[in-house]
C-alpha positions as CSV (number, residue, x, y, z in Angstrom):
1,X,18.9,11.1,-11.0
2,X,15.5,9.6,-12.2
3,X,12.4,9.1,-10.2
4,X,10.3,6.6,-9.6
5,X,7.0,5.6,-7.9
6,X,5.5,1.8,-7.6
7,X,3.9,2.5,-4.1
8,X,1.0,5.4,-4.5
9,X,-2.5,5.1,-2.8
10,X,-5.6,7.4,-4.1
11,X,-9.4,7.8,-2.7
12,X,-10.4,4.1,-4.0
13,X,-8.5,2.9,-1.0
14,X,-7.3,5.2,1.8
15,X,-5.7,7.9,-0.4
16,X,-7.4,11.2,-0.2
17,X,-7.0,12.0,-4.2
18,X,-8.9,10.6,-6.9
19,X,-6.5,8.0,-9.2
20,X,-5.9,10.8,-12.0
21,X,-4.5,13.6,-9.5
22,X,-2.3,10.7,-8.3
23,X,-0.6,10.0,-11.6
24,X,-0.6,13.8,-12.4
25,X,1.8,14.5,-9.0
26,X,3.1,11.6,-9.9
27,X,3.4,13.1,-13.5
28,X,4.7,16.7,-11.8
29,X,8.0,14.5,-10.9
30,X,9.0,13.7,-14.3
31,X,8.8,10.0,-13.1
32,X,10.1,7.5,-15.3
33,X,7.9,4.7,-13.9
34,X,4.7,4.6,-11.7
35,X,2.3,2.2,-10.1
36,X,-0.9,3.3,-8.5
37,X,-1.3,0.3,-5.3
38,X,-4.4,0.7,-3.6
39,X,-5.2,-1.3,-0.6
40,X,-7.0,-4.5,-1.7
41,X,-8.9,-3.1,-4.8
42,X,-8.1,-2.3,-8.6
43,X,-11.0,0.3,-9.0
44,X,-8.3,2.7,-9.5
45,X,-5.8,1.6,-12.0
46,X,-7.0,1.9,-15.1
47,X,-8.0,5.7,-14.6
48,X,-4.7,6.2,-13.4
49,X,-3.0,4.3,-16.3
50,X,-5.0,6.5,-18.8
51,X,-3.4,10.0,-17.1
52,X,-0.4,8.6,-16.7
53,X,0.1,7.4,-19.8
54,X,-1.3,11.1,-21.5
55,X,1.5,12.8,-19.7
56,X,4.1,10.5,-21.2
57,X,4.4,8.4,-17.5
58,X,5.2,4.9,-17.8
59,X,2.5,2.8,-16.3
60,X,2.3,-0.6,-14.1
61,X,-1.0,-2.0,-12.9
62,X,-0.7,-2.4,-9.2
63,X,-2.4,-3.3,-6.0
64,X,-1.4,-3.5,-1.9
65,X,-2.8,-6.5,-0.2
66,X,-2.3,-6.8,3.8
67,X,-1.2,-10.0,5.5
68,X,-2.9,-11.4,8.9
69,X,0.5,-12.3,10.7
70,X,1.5,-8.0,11.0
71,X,-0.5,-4.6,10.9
72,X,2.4,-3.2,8.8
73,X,2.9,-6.8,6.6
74,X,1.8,-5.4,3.1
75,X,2.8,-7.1,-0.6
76,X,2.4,-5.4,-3.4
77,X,1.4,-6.9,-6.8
78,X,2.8,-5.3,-10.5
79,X,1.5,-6.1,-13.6
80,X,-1.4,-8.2,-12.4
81,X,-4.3,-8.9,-14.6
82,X,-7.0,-6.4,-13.6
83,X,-9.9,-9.2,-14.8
84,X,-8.2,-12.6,-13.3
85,X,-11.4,-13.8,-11.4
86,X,-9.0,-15.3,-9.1
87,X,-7.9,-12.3,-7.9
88,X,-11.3,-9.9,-7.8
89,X,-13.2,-12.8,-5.6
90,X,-9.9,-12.6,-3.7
91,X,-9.7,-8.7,-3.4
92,X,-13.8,-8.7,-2.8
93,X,-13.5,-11.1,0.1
94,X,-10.7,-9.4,1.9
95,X,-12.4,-6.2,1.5
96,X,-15.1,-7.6,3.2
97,X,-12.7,-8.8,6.2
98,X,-11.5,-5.0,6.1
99,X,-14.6,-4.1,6.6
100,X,-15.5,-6.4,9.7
101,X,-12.8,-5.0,11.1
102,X,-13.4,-1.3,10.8
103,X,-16.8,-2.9,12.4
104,X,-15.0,-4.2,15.4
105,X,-12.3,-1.2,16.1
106,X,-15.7,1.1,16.0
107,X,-17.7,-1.3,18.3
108,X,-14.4,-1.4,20.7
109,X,-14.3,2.7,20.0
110,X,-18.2,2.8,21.5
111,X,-17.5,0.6,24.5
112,X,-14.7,2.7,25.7
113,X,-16.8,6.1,25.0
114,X,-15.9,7.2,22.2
115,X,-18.7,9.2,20.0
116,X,-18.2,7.2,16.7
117,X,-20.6,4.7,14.7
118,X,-20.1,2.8,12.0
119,X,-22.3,4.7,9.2
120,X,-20.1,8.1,9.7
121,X,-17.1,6.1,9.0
122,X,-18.8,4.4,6.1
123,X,-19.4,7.8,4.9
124,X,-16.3,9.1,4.8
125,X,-14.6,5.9,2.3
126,X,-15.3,4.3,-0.7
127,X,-15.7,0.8,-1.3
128,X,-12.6,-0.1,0.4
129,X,-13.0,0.4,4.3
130,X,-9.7,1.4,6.7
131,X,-8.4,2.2,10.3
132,X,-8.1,5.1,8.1
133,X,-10.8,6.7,7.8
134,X,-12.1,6.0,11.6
135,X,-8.6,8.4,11.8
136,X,-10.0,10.4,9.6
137,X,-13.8,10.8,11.5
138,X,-11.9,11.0,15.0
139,X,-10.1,14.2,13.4
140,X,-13.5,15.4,12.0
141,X,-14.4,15.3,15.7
142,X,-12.1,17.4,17.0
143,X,-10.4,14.2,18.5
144,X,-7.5,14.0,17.0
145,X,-5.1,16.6,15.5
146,X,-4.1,13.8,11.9
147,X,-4.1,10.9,11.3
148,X,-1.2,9.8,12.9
149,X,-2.5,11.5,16.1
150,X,-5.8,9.4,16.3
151,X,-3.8,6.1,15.7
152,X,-1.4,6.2,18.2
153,X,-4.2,7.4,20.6
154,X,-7.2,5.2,19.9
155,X,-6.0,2.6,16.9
156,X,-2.6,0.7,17.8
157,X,-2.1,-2.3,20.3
158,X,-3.4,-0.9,23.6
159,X,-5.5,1.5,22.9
160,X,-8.9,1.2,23.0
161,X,-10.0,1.3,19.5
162,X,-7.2,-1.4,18.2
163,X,-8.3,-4.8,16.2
164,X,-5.7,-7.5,15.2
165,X,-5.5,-7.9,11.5
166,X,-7.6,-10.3,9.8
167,X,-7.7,-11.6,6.3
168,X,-5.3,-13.9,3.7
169,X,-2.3,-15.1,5.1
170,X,1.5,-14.1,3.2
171,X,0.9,-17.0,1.5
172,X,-2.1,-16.9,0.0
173,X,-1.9,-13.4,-0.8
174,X,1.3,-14.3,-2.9
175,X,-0.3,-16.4,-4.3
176,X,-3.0,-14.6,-5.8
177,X,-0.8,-12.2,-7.1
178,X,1.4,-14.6,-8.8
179,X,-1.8,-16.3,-10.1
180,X,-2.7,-13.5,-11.9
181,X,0.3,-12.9,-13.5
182,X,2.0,-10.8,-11.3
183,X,5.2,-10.4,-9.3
184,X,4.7,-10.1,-5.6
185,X,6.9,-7.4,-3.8
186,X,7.4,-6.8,0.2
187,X,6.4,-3.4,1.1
188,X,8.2,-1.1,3.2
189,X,10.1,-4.1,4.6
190,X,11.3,-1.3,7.3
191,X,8.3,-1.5,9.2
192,X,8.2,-5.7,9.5
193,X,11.3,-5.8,10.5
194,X,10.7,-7.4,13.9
195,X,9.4,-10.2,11.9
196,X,11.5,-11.3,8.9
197,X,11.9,-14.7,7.5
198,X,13.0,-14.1,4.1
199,X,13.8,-17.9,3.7
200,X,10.0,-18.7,4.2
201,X,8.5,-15.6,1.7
202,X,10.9,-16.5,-0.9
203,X,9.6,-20.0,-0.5
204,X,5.8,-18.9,-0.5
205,X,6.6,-17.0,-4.3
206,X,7.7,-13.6,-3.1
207,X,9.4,-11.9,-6.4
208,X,11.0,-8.6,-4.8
209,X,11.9,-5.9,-1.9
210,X,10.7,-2.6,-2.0
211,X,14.6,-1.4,-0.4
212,X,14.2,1.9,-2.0
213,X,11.0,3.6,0.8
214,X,9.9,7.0,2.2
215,X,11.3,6.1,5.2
216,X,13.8,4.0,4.8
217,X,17.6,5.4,5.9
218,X,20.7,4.7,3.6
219,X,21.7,2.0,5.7
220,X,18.6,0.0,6.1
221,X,18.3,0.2,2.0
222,X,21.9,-0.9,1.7
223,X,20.8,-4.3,3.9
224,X,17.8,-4.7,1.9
225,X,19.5,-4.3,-1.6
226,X,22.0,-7.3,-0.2
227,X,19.0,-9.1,0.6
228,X,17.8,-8.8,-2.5
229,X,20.8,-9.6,-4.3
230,X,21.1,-12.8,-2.0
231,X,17.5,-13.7,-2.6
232,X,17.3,-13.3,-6.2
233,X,14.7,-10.8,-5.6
234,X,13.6,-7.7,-7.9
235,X,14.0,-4.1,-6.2
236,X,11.5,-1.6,-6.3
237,X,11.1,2.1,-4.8
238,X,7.9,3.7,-3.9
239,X,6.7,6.4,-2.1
240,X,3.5,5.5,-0.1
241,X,2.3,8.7,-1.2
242,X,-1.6,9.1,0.3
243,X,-2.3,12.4,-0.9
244,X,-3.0,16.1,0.7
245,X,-3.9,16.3,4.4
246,X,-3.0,12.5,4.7
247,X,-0.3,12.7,6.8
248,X,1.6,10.2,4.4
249,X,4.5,11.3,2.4
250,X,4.1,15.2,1.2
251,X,5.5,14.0,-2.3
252,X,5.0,11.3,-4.7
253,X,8.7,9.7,-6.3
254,X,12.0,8.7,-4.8
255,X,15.0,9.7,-6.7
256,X,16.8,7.2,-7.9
257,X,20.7,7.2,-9.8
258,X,20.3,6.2,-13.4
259,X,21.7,3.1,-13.4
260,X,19.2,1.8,-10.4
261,X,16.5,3.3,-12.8
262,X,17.3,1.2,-16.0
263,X,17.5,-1.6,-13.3
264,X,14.2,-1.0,-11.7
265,X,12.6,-0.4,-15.7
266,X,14.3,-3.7,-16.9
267,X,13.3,-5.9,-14.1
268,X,9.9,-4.7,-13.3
269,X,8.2,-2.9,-15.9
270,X,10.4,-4.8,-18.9
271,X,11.0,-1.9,-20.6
């Protein structure tokens, strides 16, 4: 068995470790491949590339972009050019939509009571805003026991605090992925079940399934890899790791038999 990791979030997103303690779990898994994928920004990678690379990890530039049509309808971009101006106006803008929505959920929040403002979730992030890390303030407050807690309480459809999704559409975030040279994967395809149309996505440019997930069980990866194999589509494996205290997988890696490794190195990294 070999591991690997192409789904890993740190503190330039909504992770709660900086990029290099990332790749050094990451590292502490003898992983044969890893990706740092940060929610709409890059900030990240190349710190994360450096470690890796030190501790003899092979390395993948990444990012996670989220789609309007789903809260859980996520691609993920490897080997994207960190510099394609295409792609940082894009990742700048829908930051910027991220952000009017952490606006919104916190305006909602205040309506229905709740003691939250916008600066002390500011605080609390970097440069990319999330649902997050209002989770993260409402569990500062003694309102929530995690992360998990404070979603299903104040932050998912019907509760008080919850904001549809706003920003690119599949396609276009496909498409700025594939502009800048990089192949677009479905995340966690487990959680957008309820919606897929694999005919459409593979139309739009999409290049692979994530099948091998955190959650996923053996026979929801079995579909997917069929999918896959229908589709023409790469398969990747990734973790969602998010760090200590996160709530969001306690390791980094999913184990993998060799042959699916060489597979996964061959197809995506091109080693």
């Amino acid at each position: 068995m070999r591991v690997v990791d192409l789904h890993t979030h740190s503190s330039c997103s909504d992770g709660t470790s900086s990029p290099s303690d990332v790749a050094r779990q990451v590292a502490k898994r003898r992983a044969a491949l890893f990706a740092l994928t940060d929610h709409d920004s890059v900030e990240g990678v190349e710190e994360a590339g450096r470690t890796a690379e030190s501790l003899g990890v092979a390395f993948v530039t990444g990012v996670e972009i989220s789609a309007r049509e789903h809260d859980h309808l996520h691609i993920l971009g490897y080997h994207i050019d960190l510099e394609n101006p295409a792609l940082r106006a894009f990742l700048e803008k829908h930051r910027g939509s991220r952000r009017e929505r952490v606006r919104k959920c916190v305006e909602a929040l205040s309506r229905a009571g709740v003691p939250v403002t916008f600066e002390e979730v500011c605080a609390l992030a970097g440069k990319t805003l999330s649902r997050a890390h209002i989770a993260d303030l409402l569990r500062s407050k003694g309102l929530a026991s995690s992360r998990q807690t404070a979603f299903s309480k104040f932050l998912v459809p019907g509760m008080p605090g919850y904001v549809p999704p706003q920003g690119a559409s599949f396609e276009e975030a496909v498409s700025v992925i594939r502009g800048a040279g990089g192949l677009a994967v479905l995340a966690h395809p487990g959680a957008v079940r309820d919606i897929w149309d694999f005919p459409r996505w593979v139309s739009a440019g999409l290049g692979g399934l994530e099948a091998y997930y955190a959650t996923h069980t053996v026979t929801l990866t079995r579909e997917l890899l069929d999918i896959a194999s229908r589709y023409g589509l790469a398969v990747t494996a990734g973790s969602d790791y998010h760090g200590p205290k996160s709530g969001r997988s306690k390791n980094t890696g999913i184990a993998l038999a060799d042959e699916d490794c060489e597979l996964m190195l061959r197809s995506v990294a091109g080693i």
